[in-house]
Every structure is written in C-alpha cells, then in structure tokens.
N, C-alpha and C positions, 0 to 999 in steps of 0.2 A: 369890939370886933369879934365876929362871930370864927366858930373854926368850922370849913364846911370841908368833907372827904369829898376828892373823884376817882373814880374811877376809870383809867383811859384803857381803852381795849387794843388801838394802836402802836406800833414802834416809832411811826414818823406821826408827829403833827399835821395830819391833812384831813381834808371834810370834818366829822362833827365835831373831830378830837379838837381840831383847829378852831372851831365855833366856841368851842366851850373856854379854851385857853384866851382865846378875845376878850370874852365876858369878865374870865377870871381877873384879866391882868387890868382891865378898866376896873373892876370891883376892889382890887387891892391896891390901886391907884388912891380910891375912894378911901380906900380903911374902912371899907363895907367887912369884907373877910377876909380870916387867913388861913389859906386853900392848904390842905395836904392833898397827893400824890399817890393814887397806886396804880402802877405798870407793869407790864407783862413780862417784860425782857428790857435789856439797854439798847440803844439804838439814837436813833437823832432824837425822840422824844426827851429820854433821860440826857443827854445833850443841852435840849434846849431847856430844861427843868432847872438844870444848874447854871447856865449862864443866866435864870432869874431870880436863882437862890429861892425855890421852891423848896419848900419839905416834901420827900418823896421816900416811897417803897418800892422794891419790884420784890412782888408776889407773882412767881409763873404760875397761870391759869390759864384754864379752859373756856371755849366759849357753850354758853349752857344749850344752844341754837343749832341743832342738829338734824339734816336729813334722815339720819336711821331712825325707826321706829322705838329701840329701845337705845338708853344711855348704857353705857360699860363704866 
C-alpha cells in the first residue's frame, strides 16, 4: 500500500476537496493507499478526517493565488 500526501485547501468537505475525499476513501477501500492529511484549520473537514481515522495535520497556510501583483 502506497502512502500518498493531500493536501486540502478547504475547512468543509465540498467541491474538489469533496472529489478527492471520494476517490480517496474508495482507494483505501481497495488498499490501493494510505492517504495522510494536510489542513488549514479544524472545521467539518478535520471532523470528517476523524470519524475515518485518517492520519492528518493542520498546517495553517496560505493560498499561493493572489490578486496583488507582488506576495508579502
């Protein structure tokens, strides 16, 4: 079983965050992988991480995708 990192940019599981958590949790159905977790903050996501007994981190970050011309 391979160990593959995600990265979720989300608080709540919805749109891609939600896409990828499908995949994940059929995949680890499979014992294709076993996913670790990195999240921005607690919220429903870390919520719903633990009622699957995911391995997870919250690492608070930024998102790199920014209107202003220069980063701070």
């Amino acid at each position: 079983m391979k160990k593959i990192l995600f990265l979720l940019t989300s608080s709540s599981p919805f749109g891609a965050d939600l896409s990828i958590l499908t995949n994940v949790n059929y995949l680890r159905k499979e014992k294709k992988i076993d996913p670790i977790f990195i999240i921005r903050e607690k919220g429903k996501l870390e919520k719903y991480l633990k009622k699957k007994k995911y391995k997870y981190f919250i690492i608070p970050f930024y998102f790199w995708v920014s209107k202003n011309k220069r980063l701070h």
